[in-house]
N, C-alpha and C positions, 0 to 999 in steps of 0.2 A: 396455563395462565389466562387465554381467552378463550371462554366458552359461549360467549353470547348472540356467535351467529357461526354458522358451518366455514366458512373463510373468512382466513383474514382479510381486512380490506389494507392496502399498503398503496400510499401516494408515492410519485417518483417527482423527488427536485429536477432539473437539469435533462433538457434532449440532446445533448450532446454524445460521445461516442460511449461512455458511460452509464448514462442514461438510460439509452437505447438496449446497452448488452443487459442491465438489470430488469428493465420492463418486459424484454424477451423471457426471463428466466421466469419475472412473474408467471405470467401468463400461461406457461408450460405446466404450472402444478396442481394440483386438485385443491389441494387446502388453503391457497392465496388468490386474491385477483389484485389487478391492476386497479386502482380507482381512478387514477386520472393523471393528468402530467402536467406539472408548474415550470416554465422557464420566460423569462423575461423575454426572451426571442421567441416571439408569438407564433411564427414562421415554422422556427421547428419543433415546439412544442403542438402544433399544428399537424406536422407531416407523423409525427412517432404517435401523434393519439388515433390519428386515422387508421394507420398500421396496423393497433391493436383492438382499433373499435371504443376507445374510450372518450373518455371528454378531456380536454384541455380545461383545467381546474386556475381560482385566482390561489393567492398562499391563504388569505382569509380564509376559504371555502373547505380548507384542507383542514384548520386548525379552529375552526367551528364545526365540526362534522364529527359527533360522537362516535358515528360508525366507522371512522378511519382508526384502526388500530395502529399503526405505525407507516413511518415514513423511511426511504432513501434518499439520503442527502447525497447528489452527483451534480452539483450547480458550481459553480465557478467558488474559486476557494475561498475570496473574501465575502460570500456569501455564508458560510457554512456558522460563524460565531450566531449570526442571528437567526437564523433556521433552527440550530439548537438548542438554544435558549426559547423559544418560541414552540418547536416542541415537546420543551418541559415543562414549561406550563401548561401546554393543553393533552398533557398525559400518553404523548405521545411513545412506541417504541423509534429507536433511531438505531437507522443502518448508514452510516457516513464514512463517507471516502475520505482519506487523508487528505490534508491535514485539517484537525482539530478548528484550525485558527494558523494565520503566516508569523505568529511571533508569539514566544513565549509567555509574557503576559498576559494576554488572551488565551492563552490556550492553556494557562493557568487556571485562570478565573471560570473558563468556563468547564471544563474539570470538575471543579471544586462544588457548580454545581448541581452536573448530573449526578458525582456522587452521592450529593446529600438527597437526591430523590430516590435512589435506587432503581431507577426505572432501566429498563433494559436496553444495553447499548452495545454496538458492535463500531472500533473502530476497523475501517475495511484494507487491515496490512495483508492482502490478497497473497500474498508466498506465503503462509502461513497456512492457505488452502489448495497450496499447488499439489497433485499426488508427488511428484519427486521429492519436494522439500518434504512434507508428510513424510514418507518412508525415509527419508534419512533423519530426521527429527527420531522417528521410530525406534530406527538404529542404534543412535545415538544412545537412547534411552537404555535400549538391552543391554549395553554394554559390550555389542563388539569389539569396541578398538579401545575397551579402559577411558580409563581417563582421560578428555583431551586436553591436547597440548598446544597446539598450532592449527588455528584455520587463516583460512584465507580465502576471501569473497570479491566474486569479480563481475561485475556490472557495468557492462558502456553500450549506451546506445547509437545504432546507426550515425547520428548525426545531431546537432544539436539547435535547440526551441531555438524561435526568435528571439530575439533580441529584448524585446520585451516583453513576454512572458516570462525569462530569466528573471527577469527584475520583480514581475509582479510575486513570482514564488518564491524568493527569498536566497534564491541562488544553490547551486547544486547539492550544496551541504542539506538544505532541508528540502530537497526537489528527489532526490534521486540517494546521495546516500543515506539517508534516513529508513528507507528500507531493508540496506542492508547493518545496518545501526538494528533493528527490529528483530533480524535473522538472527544478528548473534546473542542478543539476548535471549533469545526464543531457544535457539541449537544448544546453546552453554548452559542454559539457567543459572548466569550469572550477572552481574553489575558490575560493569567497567569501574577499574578504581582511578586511571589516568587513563586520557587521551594525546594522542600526536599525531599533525596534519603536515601535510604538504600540497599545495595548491599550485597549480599553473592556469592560466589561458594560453590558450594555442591554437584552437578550431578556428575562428574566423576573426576577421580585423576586427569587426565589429566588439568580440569579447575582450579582444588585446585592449582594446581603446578603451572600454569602461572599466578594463580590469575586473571582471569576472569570471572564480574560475571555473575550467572547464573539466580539467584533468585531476585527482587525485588520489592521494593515497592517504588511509586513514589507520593507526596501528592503536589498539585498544588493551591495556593488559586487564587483567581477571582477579581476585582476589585466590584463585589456586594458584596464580600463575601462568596460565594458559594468556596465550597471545593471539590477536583478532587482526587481521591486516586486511582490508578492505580497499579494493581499487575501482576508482570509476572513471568514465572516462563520456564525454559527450561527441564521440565521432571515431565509430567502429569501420570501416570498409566494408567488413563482408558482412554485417547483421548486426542483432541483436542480443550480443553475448551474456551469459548468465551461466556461471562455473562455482563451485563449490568444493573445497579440498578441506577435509577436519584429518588431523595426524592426531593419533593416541597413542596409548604405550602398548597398543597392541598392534595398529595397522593403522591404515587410513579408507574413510568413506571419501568417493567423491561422485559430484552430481556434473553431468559433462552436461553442453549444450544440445536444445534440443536442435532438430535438422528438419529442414524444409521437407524433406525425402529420404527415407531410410536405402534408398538403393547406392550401393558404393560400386562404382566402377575400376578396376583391375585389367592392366595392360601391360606391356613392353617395356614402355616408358613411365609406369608409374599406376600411382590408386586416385583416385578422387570419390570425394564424399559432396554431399551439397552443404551448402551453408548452413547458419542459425537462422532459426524463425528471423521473418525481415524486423519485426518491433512485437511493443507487449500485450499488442492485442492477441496477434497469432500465440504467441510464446505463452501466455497465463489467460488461455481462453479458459482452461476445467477449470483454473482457479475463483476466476469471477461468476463459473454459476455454484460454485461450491461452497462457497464463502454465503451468500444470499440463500442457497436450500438447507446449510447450518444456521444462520438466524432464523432464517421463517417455523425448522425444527423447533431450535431451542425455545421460541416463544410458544409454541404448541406445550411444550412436554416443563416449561416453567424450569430448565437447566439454567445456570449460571453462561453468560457470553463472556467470550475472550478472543480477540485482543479488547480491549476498552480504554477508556477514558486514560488510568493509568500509565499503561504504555504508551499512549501518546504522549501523553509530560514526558517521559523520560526518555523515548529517544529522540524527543527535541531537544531537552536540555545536553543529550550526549552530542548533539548535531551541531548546538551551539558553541562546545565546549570545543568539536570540530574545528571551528571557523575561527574560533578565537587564536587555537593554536597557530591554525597557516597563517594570521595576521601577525601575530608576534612569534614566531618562530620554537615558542617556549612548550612543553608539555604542560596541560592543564590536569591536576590532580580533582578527580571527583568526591564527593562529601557521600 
């Protein structure tokens, strides 16, 4: 797709921890560089372009500059609608971290119009590049275990955001299960035909008190039949859990937690293992440079990107359908 200069040039939105791990991946490849790094916190946009020898860039500078081939959108999330949008117009490729946009409407509209450009767009659902989900996505595919019938996806982190960050991201349904909303569309290759929620707060007064929740559980059925039971949870003790169990009519795949340390101890009294990676930096580090050396490929070799635009509409609209459920009690039937 782009032949007009030996590397691509790719700006990074956002120094933050996202930011950071994408500018590192840049910089690591022969066919891409780094061209500069935009974030409203001058500070740290400062410290990560020193890092890599680059400039600290304005947004104008990025989206005047012909020779930027594409962007990594990793800025703060109510940022991301107009970053988008801004670089559709100026021809931009887009690599953008979840979400789209914090509400459906927006992340409708704007959808609606990178489709109509065609221009090359990765949204960044990272488990989708993790190797373990890979090889069982694989599996899946070959038809090990037939048909499936029963999964069940399990996500809770250590502990949970402040209090307001809750609120800015739209609350756990579109923070945290929407990921695993993503997984099962992806594992199944199907489309939920109903949803049914069940939500609690329980982690800290702070959540009890605004009533947001922390804890739940999500059951999706399948137009085969196949059932999707999803649990999350925002306050793990021992780490940062991530489990995967698919039942078929022939066996079951399942994806166990990764571990700090593969060394297990064995005694008298008993076995001990170490725990799960502490959070999702450690836990989907191959996935975040995987995910970024698959676009900067795909734009080289002019492949079609996935996940996109798409999938993001639809597993907010399942995330919503989520929320709606645990507020009224009721199963919401999908169109």
């Amino acid at each position: 797709m782009f032949t007009k200069q030996s590397h691509l040039r790719v700006a990074v939105f956002g120094a933050g921890r996202m930011g950071a791990i994408h500018a590192a991946t840049l910089v690591r490849r022969s066919d891409a560089c780094l061209a500069g790094i935009v974030d409203a916190h001058l500070p740290s946009a400062e410290r990560l372009a020193a890092e890599h020898g680059v400039r600290v860039l304005e947004e104008d500078a990025v989206f005047d500059d012909e020779d930027v081939d594409a962007v990594v959108i990793a800025s703060a999330a109510d940022s991301h609608p107009h970053l988008i949008l801004r670089s559709v117009a100026a021809r931009k490729a887009i690599f953008c971290e979840k979400p789209l946009a914090r509400d459906l409407e927006a992340v409708q509209s704007v959808a609606k119009v990178v489709e109509a450009t065609k221009l090359p767009f990765l949204l960044a659902f990272n488990r989708r590049f993790d190797p373990d989900f890979v090889a069982l996505a694989s599996r899946l595919r070959g038809g090990e275990i037939g048909a499936v019938e029963l999964a069940i996806l399990t996500s809770r982190d250590p502990s949970p955001p402040p209090i307001d960050y809750v609120v800015k991201s739209g609350g756990v349904f579109r923070e945290t299960t929407i990921h695993d909303i993503d997984v099962a569309r992806w594992l199944t290759g199907e489309e939920p035909i109903s949803v049914h929620a069940t939500a609690s707060a329980l982690t800290t007064v702070a959540m009890k008190e605004a009533k947001l929740p922390d804890t739940v559980v999500v059951t999706m059925t399948m137009p085969s039949g196949a059932i999707v039971s999803i649990n999350n949870s925002w306050r793990a003790a021992y780490g940062y859990d991530q489990r995967v169990e698919v039942l078929g009519e022939l066996g079951m795949l399942k994806l166990a937690n990764r571990l700090q340390n593969g060394v297990t101890q064995m005694g008298a009294s008993g076995t001990w293992k170490s725990n799960p990676e502490p959070f999702f930096l450690e836990r989907y580090a191959n996935a975040y440079n995987a995910e970024l050396d698959y676009f900067i490929s795909a734009l080289w070799e002019g492949r079609t990107i996935s996940p996109g635009v798409a999938d993001g509409v639809k597993a907010l609209q399942i995330a919503y359908a989520a929320e709606q459920s645990a507020r009224t009690g009721q199963t919401v039937t999908l169109g």
